[in-house]
Biopython code that builds the backbone (N, CA, C, O; Angstrom):
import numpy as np
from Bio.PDB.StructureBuilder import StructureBuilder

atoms = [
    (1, "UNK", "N", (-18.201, 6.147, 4.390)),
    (1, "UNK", "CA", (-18.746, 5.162, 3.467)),
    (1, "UNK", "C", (-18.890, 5.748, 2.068)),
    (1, "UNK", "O", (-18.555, 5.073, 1.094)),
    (2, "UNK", "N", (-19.366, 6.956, 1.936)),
    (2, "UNK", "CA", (-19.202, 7.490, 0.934)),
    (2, "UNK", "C", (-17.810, 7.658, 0.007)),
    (2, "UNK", "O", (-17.875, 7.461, -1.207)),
    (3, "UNK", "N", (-16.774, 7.966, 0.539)),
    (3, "UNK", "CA", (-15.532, 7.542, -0.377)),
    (3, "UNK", "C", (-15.634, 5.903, -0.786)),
    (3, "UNK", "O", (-15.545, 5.721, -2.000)),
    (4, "UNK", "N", (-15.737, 5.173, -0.299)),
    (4, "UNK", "CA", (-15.732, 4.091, -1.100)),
    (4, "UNK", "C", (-16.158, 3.354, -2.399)),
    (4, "UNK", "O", (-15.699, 2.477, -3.131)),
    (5, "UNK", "N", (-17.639, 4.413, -2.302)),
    (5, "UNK", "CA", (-18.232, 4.167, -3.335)),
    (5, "UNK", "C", (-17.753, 5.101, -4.407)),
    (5, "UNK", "O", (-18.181, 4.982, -5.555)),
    (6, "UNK", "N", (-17.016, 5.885, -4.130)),
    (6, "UNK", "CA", (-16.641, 6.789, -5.725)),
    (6, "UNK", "C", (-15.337, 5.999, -5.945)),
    (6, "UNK", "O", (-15.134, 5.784, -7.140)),
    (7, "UNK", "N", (-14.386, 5.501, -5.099)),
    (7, "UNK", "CA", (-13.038, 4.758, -5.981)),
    (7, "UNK", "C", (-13.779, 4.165, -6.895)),
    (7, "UNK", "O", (-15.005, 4.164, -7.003)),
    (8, "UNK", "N", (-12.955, 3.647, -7.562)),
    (8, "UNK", "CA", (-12.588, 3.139, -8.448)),
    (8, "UNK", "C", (-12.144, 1.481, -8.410)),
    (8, "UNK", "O", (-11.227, 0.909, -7.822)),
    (9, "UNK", "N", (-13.011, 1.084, -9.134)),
    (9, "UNK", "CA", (-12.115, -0.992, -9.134)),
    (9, "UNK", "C", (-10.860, -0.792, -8.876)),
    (9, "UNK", "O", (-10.543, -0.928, -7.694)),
    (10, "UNK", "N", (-9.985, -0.489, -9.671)),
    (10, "UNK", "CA", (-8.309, -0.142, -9.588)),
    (10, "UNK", "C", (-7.913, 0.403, -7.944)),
    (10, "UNK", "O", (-7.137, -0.126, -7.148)),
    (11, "UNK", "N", (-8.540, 1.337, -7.819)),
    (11, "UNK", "CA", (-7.744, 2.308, -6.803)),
    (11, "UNK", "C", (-8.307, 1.606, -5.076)),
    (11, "UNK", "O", (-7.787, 1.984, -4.025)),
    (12, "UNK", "N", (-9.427, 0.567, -5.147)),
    (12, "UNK", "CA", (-9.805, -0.512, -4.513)),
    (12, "UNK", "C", (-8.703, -1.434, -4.627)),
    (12, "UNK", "O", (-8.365, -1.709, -3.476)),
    (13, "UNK", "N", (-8.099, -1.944, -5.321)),
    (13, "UNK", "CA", (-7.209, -2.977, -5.199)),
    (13, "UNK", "C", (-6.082, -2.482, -5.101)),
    (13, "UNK", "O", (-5.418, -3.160, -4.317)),
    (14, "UNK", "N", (-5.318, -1.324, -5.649)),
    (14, "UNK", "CA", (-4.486, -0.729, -5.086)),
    (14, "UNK", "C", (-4.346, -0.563, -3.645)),
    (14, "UNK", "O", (-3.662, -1.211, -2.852)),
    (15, "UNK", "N", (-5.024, 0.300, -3.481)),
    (15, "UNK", "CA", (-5.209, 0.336, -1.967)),
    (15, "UNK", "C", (-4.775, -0.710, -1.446)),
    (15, "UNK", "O", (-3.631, -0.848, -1.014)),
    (16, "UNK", "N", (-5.696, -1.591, -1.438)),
    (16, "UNK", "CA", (-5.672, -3.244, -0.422)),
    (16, "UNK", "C", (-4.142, -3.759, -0.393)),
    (16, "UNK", "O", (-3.535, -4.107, 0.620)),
    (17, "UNK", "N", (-3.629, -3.735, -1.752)),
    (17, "UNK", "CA", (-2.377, -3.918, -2.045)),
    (17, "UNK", "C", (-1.171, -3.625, -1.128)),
    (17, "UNK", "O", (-0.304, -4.347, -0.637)),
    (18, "UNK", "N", (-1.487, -2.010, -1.065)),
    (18, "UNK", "CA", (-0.569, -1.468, -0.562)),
    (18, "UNK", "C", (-0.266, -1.452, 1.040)),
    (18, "UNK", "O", (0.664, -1.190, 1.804)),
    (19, "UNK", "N", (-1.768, -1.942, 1.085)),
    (19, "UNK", "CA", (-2.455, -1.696, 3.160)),
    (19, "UNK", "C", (-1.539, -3.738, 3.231)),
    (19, "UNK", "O", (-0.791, -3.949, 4.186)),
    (20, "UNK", "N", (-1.680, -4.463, 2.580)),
    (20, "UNK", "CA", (-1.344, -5.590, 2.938)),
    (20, "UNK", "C", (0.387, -6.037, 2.734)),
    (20, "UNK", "O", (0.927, -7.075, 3.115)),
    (21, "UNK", "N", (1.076, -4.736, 1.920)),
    (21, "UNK", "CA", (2.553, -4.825, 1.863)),
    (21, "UNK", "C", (2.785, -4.206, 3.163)),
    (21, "UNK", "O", (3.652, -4.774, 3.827)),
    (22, "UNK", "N", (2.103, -2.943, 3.827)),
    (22, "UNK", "CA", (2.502, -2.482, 4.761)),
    (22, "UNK", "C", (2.438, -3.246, 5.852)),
    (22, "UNK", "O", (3.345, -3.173, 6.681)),
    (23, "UNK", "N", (1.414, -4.058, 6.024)),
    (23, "UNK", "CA", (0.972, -4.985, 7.227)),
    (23, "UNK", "C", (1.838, -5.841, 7.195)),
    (23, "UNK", "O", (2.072, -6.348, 8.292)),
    (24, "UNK", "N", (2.559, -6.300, 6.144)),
    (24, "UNK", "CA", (3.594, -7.638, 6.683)),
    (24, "UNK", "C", (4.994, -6.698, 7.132)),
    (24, "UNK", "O", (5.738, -7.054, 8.045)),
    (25, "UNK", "N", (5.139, -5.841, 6.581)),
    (25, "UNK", "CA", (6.643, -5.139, 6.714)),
    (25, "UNK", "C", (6.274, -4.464, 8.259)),
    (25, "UNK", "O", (7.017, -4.971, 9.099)),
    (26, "UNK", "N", (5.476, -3.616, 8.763)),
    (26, "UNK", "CA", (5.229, -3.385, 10.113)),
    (26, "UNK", "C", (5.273, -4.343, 11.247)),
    (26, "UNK", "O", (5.656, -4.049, 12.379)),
    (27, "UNK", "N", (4.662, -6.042, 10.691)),
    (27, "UNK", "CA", (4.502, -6.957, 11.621)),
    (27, "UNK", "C", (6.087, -7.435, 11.493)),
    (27, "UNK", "O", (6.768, -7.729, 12.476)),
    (28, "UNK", "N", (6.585, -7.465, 10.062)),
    (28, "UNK", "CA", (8.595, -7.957, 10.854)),
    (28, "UNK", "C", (9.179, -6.560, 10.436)),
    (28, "UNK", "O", (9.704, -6.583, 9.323)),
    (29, "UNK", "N", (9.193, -5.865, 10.808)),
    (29, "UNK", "CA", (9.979, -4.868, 11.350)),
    (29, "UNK", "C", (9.862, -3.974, 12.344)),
    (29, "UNK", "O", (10.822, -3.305, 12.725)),
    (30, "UNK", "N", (8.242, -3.853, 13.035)),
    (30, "UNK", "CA", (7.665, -3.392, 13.927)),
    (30, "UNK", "C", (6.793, -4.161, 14.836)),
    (30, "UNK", "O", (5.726, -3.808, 15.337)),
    (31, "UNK", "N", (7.498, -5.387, 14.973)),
    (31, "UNK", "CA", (6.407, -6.226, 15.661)),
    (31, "UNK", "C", (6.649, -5.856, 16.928)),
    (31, "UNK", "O", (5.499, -5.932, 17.359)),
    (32, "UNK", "N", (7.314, -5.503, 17.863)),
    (32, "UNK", "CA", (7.151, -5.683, 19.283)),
    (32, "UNK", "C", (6.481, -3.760, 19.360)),
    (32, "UNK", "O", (6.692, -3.427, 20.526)),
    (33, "UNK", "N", (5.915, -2.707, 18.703)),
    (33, "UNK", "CA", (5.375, -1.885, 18.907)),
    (33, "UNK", "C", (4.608, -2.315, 18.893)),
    (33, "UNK", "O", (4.426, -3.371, 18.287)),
    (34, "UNK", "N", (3.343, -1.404, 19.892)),
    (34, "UNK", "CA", (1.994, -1.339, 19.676)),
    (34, "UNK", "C", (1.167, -0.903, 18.468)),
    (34, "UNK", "O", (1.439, 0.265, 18.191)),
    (35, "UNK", "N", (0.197, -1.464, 17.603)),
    (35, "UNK", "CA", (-1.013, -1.787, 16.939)),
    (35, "UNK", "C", (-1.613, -1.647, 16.805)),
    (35, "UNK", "O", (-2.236, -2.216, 17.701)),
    (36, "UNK", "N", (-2.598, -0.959, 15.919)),
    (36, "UNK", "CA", (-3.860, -0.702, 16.008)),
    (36, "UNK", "C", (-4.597, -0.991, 14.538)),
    (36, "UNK", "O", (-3.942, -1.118, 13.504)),
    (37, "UNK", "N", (-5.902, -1.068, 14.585)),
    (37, "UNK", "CA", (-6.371, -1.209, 13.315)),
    (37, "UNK", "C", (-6.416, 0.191, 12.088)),
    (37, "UNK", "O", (-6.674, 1.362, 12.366)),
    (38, "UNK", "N", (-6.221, -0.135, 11.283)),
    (38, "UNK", "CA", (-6.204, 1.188, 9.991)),
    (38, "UNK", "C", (-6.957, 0.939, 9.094)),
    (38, "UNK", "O", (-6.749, 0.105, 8.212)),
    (39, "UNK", "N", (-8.072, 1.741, 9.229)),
    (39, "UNK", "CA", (-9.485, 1.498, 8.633)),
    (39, "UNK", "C", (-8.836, 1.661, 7.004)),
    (39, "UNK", "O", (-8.229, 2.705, 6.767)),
    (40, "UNK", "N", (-8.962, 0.693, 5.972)),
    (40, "UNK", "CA", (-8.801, 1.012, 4.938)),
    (40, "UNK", "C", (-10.033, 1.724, 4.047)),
    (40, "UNK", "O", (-10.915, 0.868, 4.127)),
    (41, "UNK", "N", (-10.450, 2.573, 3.427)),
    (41, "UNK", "CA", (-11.317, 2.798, 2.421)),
    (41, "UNK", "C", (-11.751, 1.517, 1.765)),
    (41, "UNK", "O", (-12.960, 1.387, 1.573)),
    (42, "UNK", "N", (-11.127, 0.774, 1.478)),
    (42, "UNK", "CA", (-11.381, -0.165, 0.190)),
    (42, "UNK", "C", (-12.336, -1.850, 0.868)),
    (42, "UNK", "O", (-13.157, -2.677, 0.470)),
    (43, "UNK", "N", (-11.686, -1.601, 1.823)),
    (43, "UNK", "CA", (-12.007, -2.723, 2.613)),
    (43, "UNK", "C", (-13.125, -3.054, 4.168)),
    (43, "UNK", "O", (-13.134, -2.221, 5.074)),
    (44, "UNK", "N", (-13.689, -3.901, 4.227)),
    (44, "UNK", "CA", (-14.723, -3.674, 5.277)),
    (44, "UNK", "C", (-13.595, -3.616, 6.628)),
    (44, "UNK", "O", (-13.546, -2.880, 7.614)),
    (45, "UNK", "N", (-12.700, -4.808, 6.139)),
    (45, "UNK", "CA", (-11.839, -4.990, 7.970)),
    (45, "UNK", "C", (-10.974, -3.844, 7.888)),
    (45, "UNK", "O", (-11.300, -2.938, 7.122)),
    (46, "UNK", "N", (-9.531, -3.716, 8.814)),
    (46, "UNK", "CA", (-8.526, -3.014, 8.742)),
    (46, "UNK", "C", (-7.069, -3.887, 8.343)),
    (46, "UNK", "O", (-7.083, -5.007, 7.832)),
    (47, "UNK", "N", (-6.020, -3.238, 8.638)),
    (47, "UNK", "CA", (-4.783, -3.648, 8.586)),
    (47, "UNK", "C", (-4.483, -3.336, 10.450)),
    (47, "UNK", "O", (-4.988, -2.672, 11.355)),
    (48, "UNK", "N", (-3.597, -4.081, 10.292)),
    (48, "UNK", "CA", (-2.728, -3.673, 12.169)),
    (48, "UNK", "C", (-1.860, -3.282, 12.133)),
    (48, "UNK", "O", (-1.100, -4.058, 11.553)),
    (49, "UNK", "N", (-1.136, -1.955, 12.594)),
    (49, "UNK", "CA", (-0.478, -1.014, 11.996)),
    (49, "UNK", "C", (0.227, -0.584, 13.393)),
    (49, "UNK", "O", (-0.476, -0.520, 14.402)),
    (50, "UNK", "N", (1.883, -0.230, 13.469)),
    (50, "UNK", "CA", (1.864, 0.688, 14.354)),
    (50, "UNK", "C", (1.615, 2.393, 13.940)),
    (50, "UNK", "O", (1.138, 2.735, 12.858)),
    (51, "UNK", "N", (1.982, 3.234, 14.883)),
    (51, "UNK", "CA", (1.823, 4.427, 14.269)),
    (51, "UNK", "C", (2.897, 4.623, 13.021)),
    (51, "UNK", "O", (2.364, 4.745, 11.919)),
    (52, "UNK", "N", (3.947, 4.655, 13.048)),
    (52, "UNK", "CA", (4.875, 5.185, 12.190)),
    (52, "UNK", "C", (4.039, 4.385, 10.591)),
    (52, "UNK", "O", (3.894, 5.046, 9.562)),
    (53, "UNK", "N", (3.625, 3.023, 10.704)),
    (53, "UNK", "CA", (3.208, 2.383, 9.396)),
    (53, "UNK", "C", (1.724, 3.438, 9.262)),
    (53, "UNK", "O", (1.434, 4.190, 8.332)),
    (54, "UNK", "N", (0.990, 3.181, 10.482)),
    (54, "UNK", "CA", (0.002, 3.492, 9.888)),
    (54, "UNK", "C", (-0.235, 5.548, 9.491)),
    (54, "UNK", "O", (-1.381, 5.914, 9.231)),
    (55, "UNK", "N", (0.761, 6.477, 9.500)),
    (55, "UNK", "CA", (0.821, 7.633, 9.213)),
    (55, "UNK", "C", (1.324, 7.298, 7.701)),
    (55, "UNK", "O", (0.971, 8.077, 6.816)),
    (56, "UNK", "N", (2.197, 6.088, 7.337)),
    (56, "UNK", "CA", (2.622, 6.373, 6.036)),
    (56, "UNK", "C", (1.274, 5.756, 5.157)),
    (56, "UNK", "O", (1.228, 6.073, 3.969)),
    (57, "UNK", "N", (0.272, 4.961, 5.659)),
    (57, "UNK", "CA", (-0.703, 4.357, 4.792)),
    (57, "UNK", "C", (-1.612, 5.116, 4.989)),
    (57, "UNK", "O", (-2.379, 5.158, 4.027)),
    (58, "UNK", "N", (-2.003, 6.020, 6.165)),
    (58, "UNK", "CA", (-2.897, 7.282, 5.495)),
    (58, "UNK", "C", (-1.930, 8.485, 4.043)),
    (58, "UNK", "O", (-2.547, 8.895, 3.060)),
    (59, "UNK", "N", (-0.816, 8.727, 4.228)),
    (59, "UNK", "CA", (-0.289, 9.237, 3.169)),
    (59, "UNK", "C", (-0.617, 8.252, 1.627)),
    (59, "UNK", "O", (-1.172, 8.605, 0.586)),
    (60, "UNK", "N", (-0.058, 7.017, 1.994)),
    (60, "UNK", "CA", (-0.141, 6.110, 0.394)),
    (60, "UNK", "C", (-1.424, 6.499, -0.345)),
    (60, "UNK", "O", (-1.528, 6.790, -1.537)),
    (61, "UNK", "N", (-2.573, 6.440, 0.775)),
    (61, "UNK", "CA", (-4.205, 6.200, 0.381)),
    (61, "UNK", "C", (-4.491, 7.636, -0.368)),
    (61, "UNK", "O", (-4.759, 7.722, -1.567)),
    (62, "UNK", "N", (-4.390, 8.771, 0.552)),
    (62, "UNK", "CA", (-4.180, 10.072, 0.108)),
    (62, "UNK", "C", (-3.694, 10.519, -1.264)),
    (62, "UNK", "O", (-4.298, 11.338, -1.956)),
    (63, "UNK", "N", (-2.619, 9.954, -1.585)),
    (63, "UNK", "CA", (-2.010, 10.062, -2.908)),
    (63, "UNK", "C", (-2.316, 9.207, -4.076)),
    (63, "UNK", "O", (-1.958, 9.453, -5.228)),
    (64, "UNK", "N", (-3.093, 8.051, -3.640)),
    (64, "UNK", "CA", (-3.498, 7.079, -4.231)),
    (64, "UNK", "C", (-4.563, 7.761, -4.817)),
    (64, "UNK", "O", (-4.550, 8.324, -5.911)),
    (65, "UNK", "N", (-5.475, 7.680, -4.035)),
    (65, "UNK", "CA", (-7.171, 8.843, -4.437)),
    (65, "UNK", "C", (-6.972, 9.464, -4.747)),
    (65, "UNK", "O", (-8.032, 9.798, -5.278)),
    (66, "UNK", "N", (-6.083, 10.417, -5.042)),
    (66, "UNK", "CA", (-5.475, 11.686, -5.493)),
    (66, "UNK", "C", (-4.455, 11.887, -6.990)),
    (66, "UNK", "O", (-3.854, 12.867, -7.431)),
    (67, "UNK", "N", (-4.589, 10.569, -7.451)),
    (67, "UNK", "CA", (-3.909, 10.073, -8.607)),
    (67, "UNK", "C", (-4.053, 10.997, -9.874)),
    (67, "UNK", "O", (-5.171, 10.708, -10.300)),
    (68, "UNK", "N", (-3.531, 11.924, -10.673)),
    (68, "UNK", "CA", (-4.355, 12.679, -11.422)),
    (68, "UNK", "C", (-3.917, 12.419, -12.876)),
    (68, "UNK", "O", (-3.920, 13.213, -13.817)),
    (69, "UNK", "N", (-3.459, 10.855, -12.842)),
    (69, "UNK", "CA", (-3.898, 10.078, -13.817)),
    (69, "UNK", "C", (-4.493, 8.697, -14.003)),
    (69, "UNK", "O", (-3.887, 7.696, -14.385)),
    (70, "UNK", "N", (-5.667, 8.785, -13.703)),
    (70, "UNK", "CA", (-6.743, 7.414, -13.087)),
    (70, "UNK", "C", (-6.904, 6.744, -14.288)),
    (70, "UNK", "O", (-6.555, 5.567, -14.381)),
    (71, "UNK", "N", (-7.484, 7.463, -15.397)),
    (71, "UNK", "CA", (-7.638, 7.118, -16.930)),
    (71, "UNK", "C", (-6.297, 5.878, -17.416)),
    (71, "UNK", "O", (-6.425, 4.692, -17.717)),
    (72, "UNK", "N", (-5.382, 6.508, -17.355)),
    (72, "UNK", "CA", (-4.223, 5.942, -17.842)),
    (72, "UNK", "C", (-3.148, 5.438, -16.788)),
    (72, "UNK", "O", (-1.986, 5.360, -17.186)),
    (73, "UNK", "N", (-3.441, 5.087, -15.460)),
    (73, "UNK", "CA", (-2.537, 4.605, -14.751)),
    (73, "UNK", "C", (-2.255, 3.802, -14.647)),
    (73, "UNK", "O", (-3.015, 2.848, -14.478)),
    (74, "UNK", "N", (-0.505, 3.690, -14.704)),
    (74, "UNK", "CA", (0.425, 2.822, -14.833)),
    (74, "UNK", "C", (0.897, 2.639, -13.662)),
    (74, "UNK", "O", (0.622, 3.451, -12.778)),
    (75, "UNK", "N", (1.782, 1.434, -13.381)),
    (75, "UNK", "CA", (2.343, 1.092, -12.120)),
    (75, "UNK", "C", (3.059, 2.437, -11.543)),
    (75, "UNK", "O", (3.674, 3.240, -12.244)),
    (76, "UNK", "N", (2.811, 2.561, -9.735)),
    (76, "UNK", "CA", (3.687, 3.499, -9.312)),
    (76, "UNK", "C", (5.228, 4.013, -10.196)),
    (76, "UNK", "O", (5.590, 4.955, -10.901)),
    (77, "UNK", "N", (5.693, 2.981, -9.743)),
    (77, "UNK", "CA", (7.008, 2.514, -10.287)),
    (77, "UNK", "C", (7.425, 2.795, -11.691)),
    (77, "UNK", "O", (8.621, 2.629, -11.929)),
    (78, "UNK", "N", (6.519, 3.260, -12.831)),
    (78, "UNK", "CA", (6.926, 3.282, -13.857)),
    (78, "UNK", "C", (5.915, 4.403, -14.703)),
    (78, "UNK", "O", (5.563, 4.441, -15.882)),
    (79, "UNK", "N", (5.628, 5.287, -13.533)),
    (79, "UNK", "CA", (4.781, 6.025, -13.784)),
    (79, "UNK", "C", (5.442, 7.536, -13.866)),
    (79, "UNK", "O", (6.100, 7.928, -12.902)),
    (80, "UNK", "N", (5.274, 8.339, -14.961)),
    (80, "UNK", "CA", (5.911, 9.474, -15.075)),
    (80, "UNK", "C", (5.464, 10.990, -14.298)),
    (80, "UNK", "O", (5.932, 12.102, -14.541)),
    (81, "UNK", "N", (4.734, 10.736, -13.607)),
    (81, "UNK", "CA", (4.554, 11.854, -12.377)),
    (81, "UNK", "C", (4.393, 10.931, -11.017)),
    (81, "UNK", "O", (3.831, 9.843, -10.894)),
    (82, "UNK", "N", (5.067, 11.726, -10.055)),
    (82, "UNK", "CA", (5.610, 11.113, -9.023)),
    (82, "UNK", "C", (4.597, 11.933, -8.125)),
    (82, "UNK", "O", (4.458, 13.156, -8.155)),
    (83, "UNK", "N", (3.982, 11.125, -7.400)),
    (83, "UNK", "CA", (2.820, 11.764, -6.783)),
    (83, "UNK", "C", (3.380, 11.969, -5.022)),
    (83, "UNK", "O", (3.104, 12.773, -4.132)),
    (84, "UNK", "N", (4.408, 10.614, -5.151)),
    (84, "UNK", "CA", (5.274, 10.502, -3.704)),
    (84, "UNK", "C", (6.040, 11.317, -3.671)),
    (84, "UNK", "O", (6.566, 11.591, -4.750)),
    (85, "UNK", "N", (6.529, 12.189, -2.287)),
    (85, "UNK", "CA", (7.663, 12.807, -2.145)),
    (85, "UNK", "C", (9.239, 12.086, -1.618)),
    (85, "UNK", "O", (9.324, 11.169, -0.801)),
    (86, "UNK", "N", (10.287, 12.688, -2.240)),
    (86, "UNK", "CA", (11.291, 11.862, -2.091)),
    (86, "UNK", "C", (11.455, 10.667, -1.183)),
    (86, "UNK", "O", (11.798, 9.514, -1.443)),
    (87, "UNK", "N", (11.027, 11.407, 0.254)),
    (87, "UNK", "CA", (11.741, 10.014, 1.008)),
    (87, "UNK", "C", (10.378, 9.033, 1.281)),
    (87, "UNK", "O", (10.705, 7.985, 1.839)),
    (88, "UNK", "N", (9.201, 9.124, 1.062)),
    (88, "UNK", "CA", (8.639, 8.466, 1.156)),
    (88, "UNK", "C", (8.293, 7.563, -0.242)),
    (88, "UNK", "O", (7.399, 6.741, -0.044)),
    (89, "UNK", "N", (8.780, 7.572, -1.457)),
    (89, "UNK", "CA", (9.330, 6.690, -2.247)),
    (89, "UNK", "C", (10.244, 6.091, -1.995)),
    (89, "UNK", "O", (10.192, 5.182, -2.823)),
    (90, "UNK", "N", (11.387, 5.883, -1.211)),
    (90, "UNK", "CA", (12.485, 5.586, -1.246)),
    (90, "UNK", "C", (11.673, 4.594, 0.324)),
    (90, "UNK", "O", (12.315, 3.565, 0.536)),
    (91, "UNK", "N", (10.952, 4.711, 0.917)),
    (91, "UNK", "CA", (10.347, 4.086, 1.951)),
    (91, "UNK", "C", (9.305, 3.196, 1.164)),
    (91, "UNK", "O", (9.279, 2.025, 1.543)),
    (92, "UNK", "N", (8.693, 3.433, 0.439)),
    (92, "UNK", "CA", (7.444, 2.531, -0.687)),
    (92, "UNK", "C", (8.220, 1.109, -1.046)),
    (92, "UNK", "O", (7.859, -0.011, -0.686)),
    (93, "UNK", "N", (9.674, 1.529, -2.053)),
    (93, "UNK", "CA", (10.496, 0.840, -1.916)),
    (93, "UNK", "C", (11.076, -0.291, -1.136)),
    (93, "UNK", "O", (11.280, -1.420, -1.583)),
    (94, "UNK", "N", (11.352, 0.178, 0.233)),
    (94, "UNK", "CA", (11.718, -0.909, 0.882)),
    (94, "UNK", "C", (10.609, -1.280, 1.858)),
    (94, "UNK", "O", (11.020, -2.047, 2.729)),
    (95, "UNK", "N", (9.673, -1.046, 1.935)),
    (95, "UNK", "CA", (8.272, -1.939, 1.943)),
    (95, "UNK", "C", (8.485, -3.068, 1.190)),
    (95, "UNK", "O", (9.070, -4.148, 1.284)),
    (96, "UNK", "N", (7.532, -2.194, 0.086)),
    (96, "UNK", "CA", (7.710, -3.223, -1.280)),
    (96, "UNK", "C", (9.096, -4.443, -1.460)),
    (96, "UNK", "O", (8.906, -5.648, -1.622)),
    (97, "UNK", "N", (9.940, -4.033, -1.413)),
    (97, "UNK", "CA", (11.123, -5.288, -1.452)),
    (97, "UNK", "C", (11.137, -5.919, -0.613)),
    (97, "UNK", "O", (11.431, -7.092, -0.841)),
    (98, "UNK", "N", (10.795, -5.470, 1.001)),
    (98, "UNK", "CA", (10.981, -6.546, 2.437)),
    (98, "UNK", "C", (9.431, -7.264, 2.454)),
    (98, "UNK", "O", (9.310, -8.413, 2.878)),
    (99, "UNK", "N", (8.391, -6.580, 2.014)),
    (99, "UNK", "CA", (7.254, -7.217, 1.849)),
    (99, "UNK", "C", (6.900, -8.318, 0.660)),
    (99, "UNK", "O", (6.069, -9.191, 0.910)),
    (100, "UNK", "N", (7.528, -8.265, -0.605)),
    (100, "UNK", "CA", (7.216, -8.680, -1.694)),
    (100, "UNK", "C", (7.821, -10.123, -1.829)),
    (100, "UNK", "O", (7.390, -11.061, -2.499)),
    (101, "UNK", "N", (9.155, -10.048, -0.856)),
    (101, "UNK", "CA", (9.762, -11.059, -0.728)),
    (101, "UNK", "C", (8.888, -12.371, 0.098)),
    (101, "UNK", "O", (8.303, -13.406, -0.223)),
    (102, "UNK", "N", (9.228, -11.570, 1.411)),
    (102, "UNK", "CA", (8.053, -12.583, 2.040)),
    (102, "UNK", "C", (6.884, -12.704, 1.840)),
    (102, "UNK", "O", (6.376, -13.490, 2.639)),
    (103, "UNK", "N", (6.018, -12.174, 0.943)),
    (103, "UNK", "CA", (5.039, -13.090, 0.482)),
    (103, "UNK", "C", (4.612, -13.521, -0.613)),
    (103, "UNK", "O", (3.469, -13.580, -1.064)),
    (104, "UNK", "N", (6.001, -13.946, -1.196)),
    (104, "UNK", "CA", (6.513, -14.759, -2.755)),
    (104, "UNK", "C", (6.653, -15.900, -1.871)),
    (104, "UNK", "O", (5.859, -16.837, -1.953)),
    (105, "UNK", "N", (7.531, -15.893, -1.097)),
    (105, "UNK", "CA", (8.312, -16.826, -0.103)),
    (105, "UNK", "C", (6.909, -17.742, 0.980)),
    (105, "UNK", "O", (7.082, -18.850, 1.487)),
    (106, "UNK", "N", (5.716, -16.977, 1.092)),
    (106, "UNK", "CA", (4.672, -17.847, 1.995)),
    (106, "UNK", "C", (3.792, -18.056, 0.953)),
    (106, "UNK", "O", (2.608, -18.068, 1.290)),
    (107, "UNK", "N", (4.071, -18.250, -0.405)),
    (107, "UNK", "CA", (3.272, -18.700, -1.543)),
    (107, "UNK", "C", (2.332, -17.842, -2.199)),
    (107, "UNK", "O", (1.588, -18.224, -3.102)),
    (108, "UNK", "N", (2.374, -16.568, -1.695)),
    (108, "UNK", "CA", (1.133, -15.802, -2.050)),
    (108, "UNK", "C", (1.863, -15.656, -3.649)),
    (108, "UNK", "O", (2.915, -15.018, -3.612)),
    (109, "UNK", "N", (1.493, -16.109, -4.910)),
    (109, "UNK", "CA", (2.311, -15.718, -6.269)),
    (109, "UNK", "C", (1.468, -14.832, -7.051)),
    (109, "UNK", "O", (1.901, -14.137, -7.970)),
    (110, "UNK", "N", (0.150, -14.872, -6.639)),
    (110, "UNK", "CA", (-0.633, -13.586, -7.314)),
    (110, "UNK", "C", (0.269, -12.202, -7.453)),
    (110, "UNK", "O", (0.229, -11.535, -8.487)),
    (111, "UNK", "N", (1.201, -11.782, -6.154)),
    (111, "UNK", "CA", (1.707, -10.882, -5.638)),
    (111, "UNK", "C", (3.420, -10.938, -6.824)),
    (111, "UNK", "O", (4.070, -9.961, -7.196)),
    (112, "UNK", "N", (3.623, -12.036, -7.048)),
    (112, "UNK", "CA", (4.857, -11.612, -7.935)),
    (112, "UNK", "C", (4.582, -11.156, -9.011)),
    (112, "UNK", "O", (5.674, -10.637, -9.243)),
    (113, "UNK", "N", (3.787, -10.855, -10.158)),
    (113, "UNK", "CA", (3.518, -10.274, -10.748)),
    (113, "UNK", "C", (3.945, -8.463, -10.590)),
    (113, "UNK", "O", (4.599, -7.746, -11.348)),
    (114, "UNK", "N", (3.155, -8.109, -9.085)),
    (114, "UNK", "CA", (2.864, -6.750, -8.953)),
    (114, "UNK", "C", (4.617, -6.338, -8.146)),
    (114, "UNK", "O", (4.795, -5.265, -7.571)),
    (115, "UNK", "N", (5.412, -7.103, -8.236)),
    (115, "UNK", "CA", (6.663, -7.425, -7.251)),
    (115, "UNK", "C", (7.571, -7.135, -8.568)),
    (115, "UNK", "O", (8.416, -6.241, -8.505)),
    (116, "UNK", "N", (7.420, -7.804, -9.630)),
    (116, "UNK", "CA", (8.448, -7.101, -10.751)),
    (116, "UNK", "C", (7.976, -6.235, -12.090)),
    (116, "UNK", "O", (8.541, -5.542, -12.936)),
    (117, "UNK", "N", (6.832, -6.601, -11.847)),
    (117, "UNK", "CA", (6.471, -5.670, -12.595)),
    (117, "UNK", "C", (5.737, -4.436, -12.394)),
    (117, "UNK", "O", (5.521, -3.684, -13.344)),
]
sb = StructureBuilder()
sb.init_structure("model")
sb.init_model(0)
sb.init_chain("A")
sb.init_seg("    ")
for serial, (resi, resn, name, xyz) in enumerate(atoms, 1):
    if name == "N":
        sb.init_residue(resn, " ", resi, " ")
    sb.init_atom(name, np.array(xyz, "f"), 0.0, 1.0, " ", f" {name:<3s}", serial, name[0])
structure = sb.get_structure()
């Protein structure tokens, strides 16, 4: 409980962000694995995760909190220190594109914003 209260507004919605791109891309691309909840920091509930999703969203969160430019942070994506290691950017990625789609596509449009830009 104590980490929660030192994030940050930002790194709270980040988070959530990132726990709710993973949750749709795990549920269609990992739906017939088993599930479990992934306690987010930011959030009272969890996400439902298999293992392989939920090892990469303890990494996201990790690097997220670990941001060591909080002051001035800019989108992952357009941000000049790369906090991700190669292949797990290149995995953020196609999250982000298989997730961003479908939930442009089930109306969520808050989310296109953070989808191209």
């Amino acid at each position: 409980m104590a980490l929660m209260e030192t994030l940050t507004k930002q790194q709270k919605m980040d988070i959530r962000l990132i726990g709710k791109f993973v949750e749709v891309y795990c549920a269609g691309k990992h739906g017939t694995s088993p599930r479990s909840i992934f306690k987010l920091p930011a959030m009272p509930s969890g996400r439902r995760l298999c293992p392989e999703c939920m090892a990469f969203m303890e990494y996201a969160v990790d690097k997220r909190i670990k941001c060591p430019l909080e002051a001035e942070k800019p989108s992952c994506k357009k941000c000049r220190v790369h906090c991700y290691a190669q292949m797990q950017r290149e995995k953020v990625r196609e999250i982000m594109a298989y997730s961003g789609r479908r939930l442009m596509l089930r109306g969520r449009l808050d989310y296109v914003w953070h989808y191209f830009f």
